[in-house]
Phi, psi and omega in degrees: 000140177282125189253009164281331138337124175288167171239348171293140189283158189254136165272170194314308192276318166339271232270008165276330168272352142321308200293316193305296148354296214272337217224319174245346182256150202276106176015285164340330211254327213279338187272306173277359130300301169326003201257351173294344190244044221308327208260340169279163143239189189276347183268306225280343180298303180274336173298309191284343171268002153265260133069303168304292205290340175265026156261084146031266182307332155307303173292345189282328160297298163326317171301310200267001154305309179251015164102336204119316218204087152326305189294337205241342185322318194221116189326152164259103198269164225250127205268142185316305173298338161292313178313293193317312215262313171324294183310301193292357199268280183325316185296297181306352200229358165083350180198168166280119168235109207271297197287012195244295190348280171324299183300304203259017193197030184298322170286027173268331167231180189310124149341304151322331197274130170283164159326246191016310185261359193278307195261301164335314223269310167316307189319281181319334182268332188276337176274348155300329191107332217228098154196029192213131229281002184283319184284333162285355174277299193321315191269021204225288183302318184305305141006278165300304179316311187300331190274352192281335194279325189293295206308298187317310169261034185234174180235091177294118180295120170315139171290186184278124205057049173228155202226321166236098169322327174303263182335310168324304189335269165341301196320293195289353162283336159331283172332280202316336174310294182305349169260002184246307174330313180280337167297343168288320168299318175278006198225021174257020169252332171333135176194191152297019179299319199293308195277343180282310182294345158309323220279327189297118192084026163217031171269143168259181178287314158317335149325118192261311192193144197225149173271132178252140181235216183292313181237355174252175164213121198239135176279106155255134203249348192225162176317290159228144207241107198253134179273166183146163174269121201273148193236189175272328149292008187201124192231118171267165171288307204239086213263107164245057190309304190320317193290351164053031189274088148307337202273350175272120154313163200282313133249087236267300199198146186240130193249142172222147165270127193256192189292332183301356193039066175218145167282138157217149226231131217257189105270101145233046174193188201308185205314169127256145138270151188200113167062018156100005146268129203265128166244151200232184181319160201044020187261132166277177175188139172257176196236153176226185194263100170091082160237164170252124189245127165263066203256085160077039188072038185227117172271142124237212180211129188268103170240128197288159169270095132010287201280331173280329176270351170258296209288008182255345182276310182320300172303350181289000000 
């Protein structure tokens, strides 16, 4: 018997974090997460997630262990390349628009990232300091550099039918350099096109102004207007229940036109965000045309009626 084996039986949370491991955390990631499994190793590691996915039973246990929702088991921490492609996204478009990210750029980032943790993670780079695309080329290069330093001082298994790994290696990192460049190119068009145009035919005469969300379009028809999850004690204007948020308050946020015929956005149940700043009960805020609004983990995009909103300014 191999006595370098562990021989302990795996328990129920062991083999959910194997699957996580292996299936959501990003390769970079994987040696100082795996240090949660002290007594395994990385071969005993990847042995045991075959081991899972061909059991039934095992796997099911994994299930009702995470929930459900593998990818989410264990926060996912945020890869040197995630960083980049966040920053350089924001530098082009002039601001973090979390929910346009996703839709037009989902491998740019972890599966698992909500808007939210998108707009957190921009909050976080700007108080670092590190939210400026010259200083992500730095923390970028620097990068590279460690992996050519990695790459130089290992004896590399080949790839299949390559007689030098370095070189495979160099190439390929290289390649992907040139593909996130082209990709940069292609992506300096970005704008509110994607999200304005939801908008189009579902202005009423009476539309002051509407929310876009992922999958929706909210009307706002009256001065104020409240958002929130609705109960049998409790009827929001704006019911967003559907969306299945504990995190929305009961009466969340009120959005309003005030005399000034400028919008402002009320906090009456837990934060709001606006633009990547937390606002917490009783904060007023005014809203402007295409801010990103966070309500209880749900973005939208805040859009004025133009054509109905200049001529009530004008006449005023």
């Amino acid at each position: 018997m191999d006595k370098s084996k562990n021989t302990q039986p795996w328990s129920a949370s062991e083999d959910t974090l194997v699957v996580w491991l292996v299936l959501s955390c990003p390769f970079s990631e994987f040696s100082k997460q795996a240090a949660a499994l002290p007594n395994r190793s990385p071969s005993e590691i990847v042995e045991r997630f075959t081991v899972i996915m061909n059991d039934p039973e095992l796997t099911e246990r994994v299930n009702h262990e995470s929930h459900n929702d593998i990818l989410s088991y264990r926060p996912v921490p945020w890869t040197t390349l995630e960083t980049y492609n966040l920053v350089r996204l924001c530098h082009q478009n002039k601001r973090c628009i979390p929910t346009t990210f996703l839709e037009r750029f989902p491998s740019m980032f972890h599966p698992s990232r909500t808007a939210t943790a998108i707009t957190t993670m921009d909050e976080k780079l700007r108080q670092k300091e590190q939210s400026s695309i010259e200083s992500q080329n730095a923390i970028w290069r620097q990068y590279q550099d460690e992996i050519y330093k990695f790459v130089d001082n290992h004896d590399l298994v080949a790839f299949p039918g390559s007689e030098d790994p370095v070189k495979d290696v160099t190439e390929f990192i290289k390649s992907e350099t040139d593909n996130l460049l082209k990709q940069e190119e292609q992506t300096k068009g970005l704008s509110f096109d994607v999200i304005t145009s939801k908008v189009e035919g579902k202005w009423t005469k009476k539309s002051f102004a509407v929310l876009v969300g992922g999958t929706d379009v909210r009307l706002i028809e009256s001065t104020n207007v409240v958002f929130g999850r609705a109960s049998p004690k409790c009827k929001p204007d704006v019911d967003l229940a559907y969306l299945n948020l504990q995190s929305i308050s009961r009466r969340h946020c009120a959005i309003k036109l005030c005399t000034d015929l400028r919008f402002y956005i009320e906090c009456l149940g837990a934060i709001v965000i606006v633009n990547g700043s937390i606002f917490k009960k009783g904060s007023i805020v005014r809203l402007h045309d295409k801010d990103i609004i966070d309500i209880g983990g749900a973005p939208f995009v805040f859009v004025e009626n133009h054509s109905l909103m200049d001529s009530l300014r004008h006449a005023k």
